[in-house]
N, C-alpha and C positions, 0 to 999 in steps of 0.2 A: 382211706386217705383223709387225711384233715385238711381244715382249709383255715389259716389263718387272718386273724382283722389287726390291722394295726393300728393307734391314732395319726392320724393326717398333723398334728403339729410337730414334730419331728425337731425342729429348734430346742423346743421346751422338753423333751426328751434328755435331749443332751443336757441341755443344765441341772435336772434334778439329778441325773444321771452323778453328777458333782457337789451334792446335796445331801449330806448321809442323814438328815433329818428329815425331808422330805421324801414320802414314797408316793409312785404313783402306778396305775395301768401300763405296762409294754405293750404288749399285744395277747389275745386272746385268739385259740385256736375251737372247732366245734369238731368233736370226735366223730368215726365214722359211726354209731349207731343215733345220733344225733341230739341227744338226749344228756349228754355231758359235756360240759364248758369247760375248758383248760384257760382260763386266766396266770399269765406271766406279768408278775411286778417287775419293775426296776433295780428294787435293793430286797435283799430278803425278809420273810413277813417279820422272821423270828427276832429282827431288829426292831419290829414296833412295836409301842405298847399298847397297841389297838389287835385283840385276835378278834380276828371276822369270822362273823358266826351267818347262822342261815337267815338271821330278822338283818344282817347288813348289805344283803344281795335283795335287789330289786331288780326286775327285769319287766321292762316296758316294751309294749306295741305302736305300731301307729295310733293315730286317733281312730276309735271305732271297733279296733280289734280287741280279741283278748286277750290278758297278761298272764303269765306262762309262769306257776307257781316255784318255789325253790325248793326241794324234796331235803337235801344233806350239804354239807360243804366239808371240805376236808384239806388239810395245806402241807407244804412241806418245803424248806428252801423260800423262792420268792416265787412258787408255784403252788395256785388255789383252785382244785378242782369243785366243780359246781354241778350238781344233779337234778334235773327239774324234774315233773310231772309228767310233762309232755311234750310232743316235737311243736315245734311254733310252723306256721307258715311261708307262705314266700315273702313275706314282706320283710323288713328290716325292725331291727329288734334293739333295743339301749340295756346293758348291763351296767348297773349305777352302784355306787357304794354309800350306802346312809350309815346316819348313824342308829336308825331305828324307823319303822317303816312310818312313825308319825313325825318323824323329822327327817327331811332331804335333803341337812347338808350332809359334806362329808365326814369321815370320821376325822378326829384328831390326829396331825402328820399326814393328811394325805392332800395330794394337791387338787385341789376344787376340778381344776380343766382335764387334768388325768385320771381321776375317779370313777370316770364313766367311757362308755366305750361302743360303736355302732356293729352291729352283726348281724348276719342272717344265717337262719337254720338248712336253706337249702341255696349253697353260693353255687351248686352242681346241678341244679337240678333249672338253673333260669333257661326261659325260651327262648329256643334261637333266633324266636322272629322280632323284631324289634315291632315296640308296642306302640311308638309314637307314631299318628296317624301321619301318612306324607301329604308333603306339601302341596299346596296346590298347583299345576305345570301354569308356568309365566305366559303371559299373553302374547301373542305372537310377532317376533320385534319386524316393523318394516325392513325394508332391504338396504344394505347403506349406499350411501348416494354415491352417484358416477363422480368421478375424480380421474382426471388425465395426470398419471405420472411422467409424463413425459415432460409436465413444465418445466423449464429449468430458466426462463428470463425472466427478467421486468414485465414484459408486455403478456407473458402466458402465465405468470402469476397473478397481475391485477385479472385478468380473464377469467382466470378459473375461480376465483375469490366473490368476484361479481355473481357470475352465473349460480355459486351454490347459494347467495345471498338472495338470487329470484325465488330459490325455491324454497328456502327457509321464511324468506319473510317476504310474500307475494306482492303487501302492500307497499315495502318500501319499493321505489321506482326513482329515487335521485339519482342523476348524473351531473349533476354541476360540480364542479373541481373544487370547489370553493367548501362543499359540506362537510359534514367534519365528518361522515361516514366514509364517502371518497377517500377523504385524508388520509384516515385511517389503513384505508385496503392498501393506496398507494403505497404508504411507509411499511407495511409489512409489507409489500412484494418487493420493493428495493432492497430490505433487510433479507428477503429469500434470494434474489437475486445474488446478492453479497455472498450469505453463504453458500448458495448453488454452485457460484465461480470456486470462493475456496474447498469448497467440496471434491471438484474437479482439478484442480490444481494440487492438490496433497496427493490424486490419485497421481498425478499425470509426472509428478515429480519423484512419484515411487521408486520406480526404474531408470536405470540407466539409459536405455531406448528411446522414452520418450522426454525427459528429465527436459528442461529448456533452461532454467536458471543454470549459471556457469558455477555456483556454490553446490547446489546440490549433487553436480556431477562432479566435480572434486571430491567431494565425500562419496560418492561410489565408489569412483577407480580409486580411492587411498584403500579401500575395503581389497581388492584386487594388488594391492605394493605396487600401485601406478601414480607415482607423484606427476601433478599436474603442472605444466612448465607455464608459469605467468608472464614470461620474457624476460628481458634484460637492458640494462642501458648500454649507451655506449660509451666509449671513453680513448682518448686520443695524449699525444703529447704535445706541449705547449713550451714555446719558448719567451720567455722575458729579458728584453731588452732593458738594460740598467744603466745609468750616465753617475758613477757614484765612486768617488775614489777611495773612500775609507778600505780599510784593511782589511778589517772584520767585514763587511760585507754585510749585507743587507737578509735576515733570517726571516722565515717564512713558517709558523709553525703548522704540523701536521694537526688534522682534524682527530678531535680527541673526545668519545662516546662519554665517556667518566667524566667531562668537565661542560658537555653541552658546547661543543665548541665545533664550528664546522670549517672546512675549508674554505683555500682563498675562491671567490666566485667567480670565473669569466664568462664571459658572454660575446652569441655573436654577434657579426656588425649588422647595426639597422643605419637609420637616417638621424640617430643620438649623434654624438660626437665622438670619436674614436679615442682609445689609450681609458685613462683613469677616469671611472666614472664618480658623480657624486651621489649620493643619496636620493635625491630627488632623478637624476640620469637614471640611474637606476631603475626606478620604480617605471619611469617611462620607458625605458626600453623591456621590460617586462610587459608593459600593457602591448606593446608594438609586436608582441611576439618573439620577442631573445628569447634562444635556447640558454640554458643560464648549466657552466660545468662546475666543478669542483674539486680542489687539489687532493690526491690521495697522502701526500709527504710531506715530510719538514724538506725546506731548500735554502741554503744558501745564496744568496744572489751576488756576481761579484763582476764589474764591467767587463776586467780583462776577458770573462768567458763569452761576451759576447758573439765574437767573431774569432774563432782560432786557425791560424795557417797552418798547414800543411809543410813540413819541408819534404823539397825534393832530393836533396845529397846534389843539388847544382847538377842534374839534367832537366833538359827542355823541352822531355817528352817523359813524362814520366804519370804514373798512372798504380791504381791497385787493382791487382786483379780481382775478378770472380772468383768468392768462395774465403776472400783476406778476413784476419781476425789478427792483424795488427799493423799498424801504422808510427809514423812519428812527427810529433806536431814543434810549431816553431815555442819555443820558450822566452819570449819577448819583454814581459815582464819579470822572469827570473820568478818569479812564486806561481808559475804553471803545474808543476808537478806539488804543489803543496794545494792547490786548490782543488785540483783533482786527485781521485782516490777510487779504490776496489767500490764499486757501488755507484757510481757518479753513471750517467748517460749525458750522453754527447750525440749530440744529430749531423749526422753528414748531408749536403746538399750540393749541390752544381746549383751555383749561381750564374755561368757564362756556358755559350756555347762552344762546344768543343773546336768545331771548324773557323766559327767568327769573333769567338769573345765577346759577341751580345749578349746581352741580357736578357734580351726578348726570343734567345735560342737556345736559352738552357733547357734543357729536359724534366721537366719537372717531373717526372717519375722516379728520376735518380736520386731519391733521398731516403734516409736509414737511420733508425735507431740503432745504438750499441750498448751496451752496459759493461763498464770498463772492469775489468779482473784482474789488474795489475797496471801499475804507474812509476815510470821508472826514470830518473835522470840521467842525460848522457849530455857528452860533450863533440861534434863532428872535428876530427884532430886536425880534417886540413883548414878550416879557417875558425878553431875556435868557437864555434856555435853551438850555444847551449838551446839544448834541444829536450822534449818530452817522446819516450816509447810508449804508447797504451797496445795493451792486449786485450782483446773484450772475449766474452763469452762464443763457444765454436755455432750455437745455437744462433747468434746475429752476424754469423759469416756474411759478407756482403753478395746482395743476390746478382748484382754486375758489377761491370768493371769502371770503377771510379779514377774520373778522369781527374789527373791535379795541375799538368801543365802539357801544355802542345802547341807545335808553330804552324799554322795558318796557310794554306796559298800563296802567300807572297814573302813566307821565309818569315813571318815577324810571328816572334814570343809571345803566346798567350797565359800568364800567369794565374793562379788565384781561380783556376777553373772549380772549383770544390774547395767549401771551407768545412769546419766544424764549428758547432754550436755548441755551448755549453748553457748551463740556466734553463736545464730543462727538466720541465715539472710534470708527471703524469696526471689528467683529469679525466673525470668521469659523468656523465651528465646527471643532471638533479639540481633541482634548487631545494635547500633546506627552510622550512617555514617557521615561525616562532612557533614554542610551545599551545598545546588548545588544551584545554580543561575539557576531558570528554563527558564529565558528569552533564554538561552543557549541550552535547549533543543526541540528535534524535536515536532511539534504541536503547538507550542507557538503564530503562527501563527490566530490561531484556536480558541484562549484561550484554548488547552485543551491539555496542555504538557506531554509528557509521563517521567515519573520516569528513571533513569539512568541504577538503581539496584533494581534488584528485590528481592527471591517476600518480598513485604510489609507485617511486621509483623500483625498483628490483633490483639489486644490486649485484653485479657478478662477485663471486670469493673463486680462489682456486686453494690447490692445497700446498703445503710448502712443503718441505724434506721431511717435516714431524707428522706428515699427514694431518695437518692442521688447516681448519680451510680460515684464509686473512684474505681481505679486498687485494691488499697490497704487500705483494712476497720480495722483500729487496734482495733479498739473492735469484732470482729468478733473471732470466736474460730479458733485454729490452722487447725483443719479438711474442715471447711469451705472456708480457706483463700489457700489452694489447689486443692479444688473442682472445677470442669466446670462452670461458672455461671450458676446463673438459669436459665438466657435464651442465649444459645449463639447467638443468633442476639444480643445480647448487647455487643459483640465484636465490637471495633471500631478501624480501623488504627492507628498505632503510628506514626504520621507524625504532624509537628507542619509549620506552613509557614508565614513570615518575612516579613514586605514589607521594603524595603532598607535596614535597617541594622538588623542582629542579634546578639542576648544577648550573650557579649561575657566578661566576670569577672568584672561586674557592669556597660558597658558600658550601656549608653540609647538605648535601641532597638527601633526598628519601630512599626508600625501598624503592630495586629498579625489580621491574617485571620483564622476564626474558620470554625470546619468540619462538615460538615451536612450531612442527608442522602440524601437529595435532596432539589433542594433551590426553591419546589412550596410554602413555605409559607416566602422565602426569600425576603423582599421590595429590592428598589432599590439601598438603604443605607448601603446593611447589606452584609459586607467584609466575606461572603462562599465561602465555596469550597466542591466539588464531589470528592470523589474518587473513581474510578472505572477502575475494575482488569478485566483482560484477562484470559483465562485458563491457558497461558504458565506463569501464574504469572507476567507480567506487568502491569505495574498501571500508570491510567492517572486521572490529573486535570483536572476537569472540573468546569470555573468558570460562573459567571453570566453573564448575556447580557445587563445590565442596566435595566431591567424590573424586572428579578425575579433574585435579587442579583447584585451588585455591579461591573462593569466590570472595570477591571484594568486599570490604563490610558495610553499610551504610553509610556509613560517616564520613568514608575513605573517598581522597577527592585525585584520581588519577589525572594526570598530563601525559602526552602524546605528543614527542619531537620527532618530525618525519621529513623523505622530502617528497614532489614530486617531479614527476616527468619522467617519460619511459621508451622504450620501444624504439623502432627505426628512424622518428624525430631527429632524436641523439645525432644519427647519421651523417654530419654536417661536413662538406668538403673540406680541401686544403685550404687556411691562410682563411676561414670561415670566420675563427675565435682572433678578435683585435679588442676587447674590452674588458676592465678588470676593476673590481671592486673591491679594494681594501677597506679594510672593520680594525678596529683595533686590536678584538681579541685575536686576530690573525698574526699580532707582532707579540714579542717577548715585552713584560712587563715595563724594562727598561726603556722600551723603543717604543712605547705609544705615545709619550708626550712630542713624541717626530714625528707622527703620524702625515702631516703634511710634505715634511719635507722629501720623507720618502715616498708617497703619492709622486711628488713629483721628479724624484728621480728614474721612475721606470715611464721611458718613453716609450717601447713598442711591444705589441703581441701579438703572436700569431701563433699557429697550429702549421709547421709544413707540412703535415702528415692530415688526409681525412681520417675522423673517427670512424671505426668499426665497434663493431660487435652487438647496435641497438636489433632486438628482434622483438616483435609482437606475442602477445600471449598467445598459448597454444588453443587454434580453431577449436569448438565444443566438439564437432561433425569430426576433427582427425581422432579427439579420445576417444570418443565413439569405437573407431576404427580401431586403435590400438591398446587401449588399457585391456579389453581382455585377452590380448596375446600380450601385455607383459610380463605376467607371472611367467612364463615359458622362457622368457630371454635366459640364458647360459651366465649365469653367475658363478659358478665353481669349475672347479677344474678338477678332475678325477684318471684321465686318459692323458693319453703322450699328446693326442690331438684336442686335447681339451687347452692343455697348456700353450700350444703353438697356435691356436685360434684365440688366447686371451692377450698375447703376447698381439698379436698383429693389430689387434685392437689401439694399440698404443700408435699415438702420432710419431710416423717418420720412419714405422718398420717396414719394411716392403715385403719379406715373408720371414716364417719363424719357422722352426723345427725342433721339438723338444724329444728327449732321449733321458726314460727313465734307467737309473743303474742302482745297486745297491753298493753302500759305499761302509760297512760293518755294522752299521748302528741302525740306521734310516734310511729309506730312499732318496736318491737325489734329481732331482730333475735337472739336466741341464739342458739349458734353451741356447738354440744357435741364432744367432739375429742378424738379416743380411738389412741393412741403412737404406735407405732412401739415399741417391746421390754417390750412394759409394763411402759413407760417412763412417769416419773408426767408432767402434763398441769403445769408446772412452770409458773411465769410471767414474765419470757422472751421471754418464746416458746409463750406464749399468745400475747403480744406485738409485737415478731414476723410475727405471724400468722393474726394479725389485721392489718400490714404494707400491707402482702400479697394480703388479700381479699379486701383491698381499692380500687383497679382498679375495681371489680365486684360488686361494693356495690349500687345498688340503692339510687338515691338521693329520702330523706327521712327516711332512713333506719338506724341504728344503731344496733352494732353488741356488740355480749359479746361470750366469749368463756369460758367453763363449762367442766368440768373431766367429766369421765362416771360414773353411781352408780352403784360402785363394790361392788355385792352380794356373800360373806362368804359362804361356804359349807360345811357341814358334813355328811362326809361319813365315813363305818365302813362295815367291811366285814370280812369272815370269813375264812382261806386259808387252803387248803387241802393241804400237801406237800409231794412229792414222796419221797418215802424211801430212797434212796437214796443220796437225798439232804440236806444240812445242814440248818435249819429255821433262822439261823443268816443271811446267805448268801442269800435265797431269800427273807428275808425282805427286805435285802437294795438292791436287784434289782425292787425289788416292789417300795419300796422309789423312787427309781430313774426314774423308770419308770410314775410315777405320780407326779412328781414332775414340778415344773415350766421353769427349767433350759435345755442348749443347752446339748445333751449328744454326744457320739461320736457317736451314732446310728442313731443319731435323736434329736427330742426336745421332750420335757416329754412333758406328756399326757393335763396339767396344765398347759403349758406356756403360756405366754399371748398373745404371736399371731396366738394362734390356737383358741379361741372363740370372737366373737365381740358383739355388739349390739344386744339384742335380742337373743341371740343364744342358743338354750336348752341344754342340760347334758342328753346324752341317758343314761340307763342301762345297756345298752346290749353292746353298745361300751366301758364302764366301765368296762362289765366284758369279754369283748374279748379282751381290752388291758392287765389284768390282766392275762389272760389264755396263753397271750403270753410269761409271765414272764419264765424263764428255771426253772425247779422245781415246778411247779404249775400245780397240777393234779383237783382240783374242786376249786369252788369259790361262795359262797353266801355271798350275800350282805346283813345287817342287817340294815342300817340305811342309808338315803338317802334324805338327805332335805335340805334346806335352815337353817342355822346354826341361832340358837336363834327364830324362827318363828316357829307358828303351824305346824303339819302337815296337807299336801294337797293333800296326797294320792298319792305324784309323787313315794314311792314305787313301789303300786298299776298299777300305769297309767304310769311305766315307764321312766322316765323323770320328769327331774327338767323346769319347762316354766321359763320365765323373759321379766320382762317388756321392751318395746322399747329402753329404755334407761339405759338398767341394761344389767350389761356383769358379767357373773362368775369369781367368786377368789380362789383357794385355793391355799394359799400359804404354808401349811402344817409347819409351824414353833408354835414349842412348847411354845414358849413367845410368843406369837401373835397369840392365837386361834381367835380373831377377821377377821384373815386373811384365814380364811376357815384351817380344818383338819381334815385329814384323816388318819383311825387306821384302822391295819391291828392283825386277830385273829390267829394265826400260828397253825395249827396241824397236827402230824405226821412229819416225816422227821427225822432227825439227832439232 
């Protein structure tokens, strides 16, 4: 086996290697009989004009040993075999190329540093024990000194720091606060201290378990698809009283993100002065504690709508019922129906008592939003009177019955018991604050600035027909458009952010940076932002890092338009909001320089309605509880019962039944929907309800939604009446008692949300309701069946059945025996 020697410069290899005029040594091999040298050149010898002969091999020892003569040399290619005398030793040996043994440079062409070359004759035969004597074993190190890990304060850091300092340095013995040794210990044990706490804190904020900042546990349950509910504001409708007779009327422009412009601000009443505030008013009734709202709309303002009558068609008892969705008002000024329009709300109220015509006995519960769907002119033909019809949305049916006129105890005329309002504005709570320069505030550092002022309001959105979420949906009914959103996680902060300049009366604004809930699915392009709240109500940005979201540049000088105020505050009673702060930007260009004068044409304001919907952020301790059962909530729908449990879901259904079929192409699901109240499957509520169930719908899947089949009943029975009792008097408790309608007791027997799908008609419940009537000593029932259909012996067997998709009617109306009715036989009594 041969054993090869290389040169160690390896660089310089390669360059001669690129050098066809320079030759040098590669490497040299020592054959197995050990006595011949295999020397490998770089370029071959036959290129040089130097032949190496046996006087240009030189081979050298250490100092002391012998040198080991050249016997022959023989070449071929760029390989020079060399034959010596003798086998050399163990030591390491130099093979040199002279140019003659009394000169030691190289030959001509050869390169000085590659001419020569280190080897040994026995690279096989070295001993395996290493020859370098060992070291001597280290002295034996003391043992390291006691140290309590357990410090983790101020006080058991300075402690331990002292006591190792006894034992290091015996003779220092200071304790005075004042030495600079002292100093010293003290400021590192604060400094350990410091980090000791954040040490424990990074652990303690690891998990969600023990997590105690309300930030860091938002970022859990988002990891879990559990958005955290920050709360909501509230927000109420508000009416304005105008003393203005212009034509055109007094406009009110909507709050507009794109122009930095906010709504009109009302506020409620303190010990300021009531109606229009000024600027300085203003500011003090903020420090006084005003809740301060904000208009969501453009509005018209126009006197006529102050107050609108009601006509009655000239009766003196006249009234709307429970459940109306249309009305007709007086037309006094003749431009009634031109002011009002599809979209327009109107507030109804009872102003007088119904029995006295006080003021101090009206009911003040009996007031209602409406939002009008139709506006129509008419003329009353017996005396002339031009009059307005509105029909508002089925959704602001009136929840009682609106009193308009009625005569008193002593026979006298109570007019004008209920008006309508017109000039009505919806607001939201929030006060909007000037722009802040957040480079200005603390964290900026961080990218993650904290807010000035707090807390940041939360804004409710719902969604509109486009599944679109907007603060404010004008097609939306009046009742809706003050309701909770459907989901309040669709509360988003009202904060808008600027980069260099903001929108200030058409100037060009900057890059706006839009809000997200979090920026994992933000590239690195895309100008987000975090908001994230503390429990003491502060709120910090958090922007991107260049990876997930865009990081701001240095130079880059962001503003922050916000408002605040939030939560159950908002919550302010009826007639709460009387003050109002007109800004200019609030009027159309034309109408600032009136800015005065219209100040002073709105004399009153009030809210007859208390605001709803403010709620507080959601407790740390309930996410705790529920983010990790969110993932499990029921988002899809797959099953028949998947579909009729997403469907109930929705406000107003009272139960659902879905029935998949194949319909040639695709399956269909069709959902049966019985109403709350008994309410028709309209095709808005249908349209609605198909918006709904889109997020649960299986791809593939197409849906249809279908009324229930209401089955008609006839019944007939027979009444035994106590002597004492008049038969006039308990039939209409009987009436009333079986009937469909809410009673003061109760709901009759027939209403529509006391049977649903499938549900039987006992007997015996029929006539235990019956027996309960005051004056009803027996009861037999003569007739008992499904109205127009054979009989099926449900006499007999007690009970009326119905099929899965049939729910009971009797609506007991003599024009509408198709609506299910029931006769009552009277005997005995008075």
């Amino acid at each position: 086996m041969n054993v090869q020697y290389c040169s160690q410069n390896e660089q310089r290899r390669k360059l001669i290697r690129n050098q066809s005029n320079l030759n040098g040594i590669d490497y040299v091999e020592v054959d197995s009989d050990r006595k011949t040298l295999i020397v490998y050149f770089i370029h071959p010898l036959t290129a040089s004009t130097v032949t190496l002969k046996v006087e240009n091999i030189l081979i050298t020892g250490e100092t002391g040993r012998q040198n080991v003569q050249v016997e022959s040399v023989s070449s071929s290619e760029n390989i020079l075999r060399v034959r010596v005398d003798r086998v050399g030793d163990y030591s390491t040996y130099t093979l040199s190329l002279v140019k003659s043994p009394s000169s030691p440079t190289p030959p001509n062409n050869f390169d000085p540093i590659l001419s020569q070359i280190d080897f040994s004759f026995w690279a096989e035969g070295i001993s395996e024990f290493d020859s370098q004597a060992p070291e001597a074993l280290p002295e034996k190190e003391p043992p390291p000194p006691v140290i309590d890990y357990l410090a983790k304060d101020y006080a058991s850091f300075r402690r331990l720091m002292l006591d190792r300092l006894a034992v290091t340095i015996p003779q220092w013995q200071e304790t005075n606060p004042a030495d600079l040794g002292i100093m010293l210990v003290e400021i590192l044990a604060h400094a350990g201290d410091y980090l000791s706490y954040y040490q424990d804190a990074v652990a303690t904020e690891a998990y969600l378990g023990t997590a105690r900042k309300r930030v860091s546990v938002r970022r859990h349950v988002r990891l879990l698809d559990y958005v955290m509910d920050e709360g909501c504001n509230a927000r109420t409708w508000v009416t304005i009283k105008v003393e203005n007779n212009q034509k055109e009327g007094i406009k009110l422009l909507a709050p507009d993100k794109g122009e930095n412009r906010h709504g009109v601000q009302f506020l409620t009443k303190t010990n300021v002065v009531t109606g229009v505030l000024s600027q300085e008013q203003f500011n003090t009734a903020i420090n006084v504690g005003a809740q301060v709202f904000e208009s969501l709309h453009e509005i018209t303002l126009y006197q006529s709508l102050n107050k609108i009558l009601f006509y009655t068609w000239e009766s003196h008892q006249y009234y709307l019922p429970k459940g109306s969705i249309k009305a007709t008002l007086h037309n006094l000024d003749e431009l009634l129906h031109k002011r009002l329009k599809p979209g327009s709300v109107l507030l109804f109220e009872e102003v007088l008592g119904i029995e006295t015509g006080e003021k101090r006995d009206a009911n003040q519960n009996n007031r209602h939003a409406v939002r009008l769907t139709n506006v129509e002119s008419m003329i009353d033909p017996l005396n002339n009177q031009k009059i307005v019809e509105v029909t508002w949305h089925v959704a602001d049916a009136l929840p009682f019955d609106l009193h308009i006129s009625n005569i008193d105890s002593q026979g006298k005329l109570i007019k004008q018991i209920s008006v309508a309002r017109g000039n009505v504005v919806l607001v939201d709570a929030g006060r909007s604050l000037p722009p802040e320069n957040l480079k200005e505030n603390p964290g900026w550092e961080r990218l993650r600035p904290r807010l000035k002022r707090g807390t940041l309001t939360q804004q409710g959105y719902v969604q509109d027909r486009q599944r679109q979420l907007k603060v404010f949906d004008e097609t939306a009914s009046a009742t809706e458009a003050i309701q909770l959103p459907s989901r309040l996680r669709n509360a988003r902060p009202a904060i808008a952010v600027w980069e260099n300049q903001v929108p200030n009366q058409g100037e060009q604004a900057g890059v706006s940076w839009e809000y997200q809930r979090d920026l994992l699915v933000s590239d690195r392009f895309a100008r987000d932002f975090v908001v994230e709240t503390e429990d003491d109500g502060g709120a910090y940005l958090r922007f991107g890092d260049g990876t997930l979201g865009k990081k701001p540049q240095p130079d880059t000088v962001l503003y922050a338009c916000y408002r605040v105020g939030n939560g159950r505050a908002g919550n302010v009673g009826a007639d709460a909001i009387v003050n109002i702060f007109l800004q200019p930007e609030n009027l159309k260009p034309e109408d600032r320089p009136n800015l005065k004068n219209i100040q002073a044409a709105i004399t009153k304001i009030r809210n007859p309605l208390p605001a709803t919907g403010g709620t507080e952020a959601e407790p740390i301790e309930e996410v705790r509880l529920y983010a990790p059962q969110g993932f499990r909530e029921q988002k899809r729908a797959v099953t028949e019962a998947d579909y009729a449990n997403a469907a109930q879901r929705y406000p107003g259904v009272q139960k659902a039944l879905a029935t998949r079929r194949w319909t040639g192409s695709w399956h269909t699901i069709f959902i049966t929907v019985d109403r709350e109240g008994g309410r028709k499957v309209d095709e808005e509520f249908k349209q609605n309800l198909l918006d709904f169930l889109e997020e649960f719908r299986l791809a593939g899947h197409s849906i249809e939604i279908d009324s229930p089949r209401f089955v008609p009943l006839d019944i007939a029975m027979t009444v035994q009446v106590k002597q004492d009792y008049f038969r006039s008097n308990v039939k209409k408790a009987l009436l009333d008692a079986f009937s469909n309608r809410v009673l003061a007791n109760g709901i009759g027997f027939f209403s529509s949300d006391r049977f649903t799908f499938g549900q039987s008609v006992y007997l015996s419940q029929v006539i235990a309701a019956a027996m309960q009537v005051s004056g009803v000593e027996s009861v037999e029932v003569t007739r008992f069946q499904r109205r127009g259909e054979v009989l099926n012996r449900e006499l007999e067997l007690g009970q009326i059945q119905f099929e899965r998709l049939e729910i009971a009617l009797l609506d007991n109306i003599p024009n509408s025996p198709e609506n299910g009715i029931i006769e009552f036989n009277l005997e005995g009594g008075l």
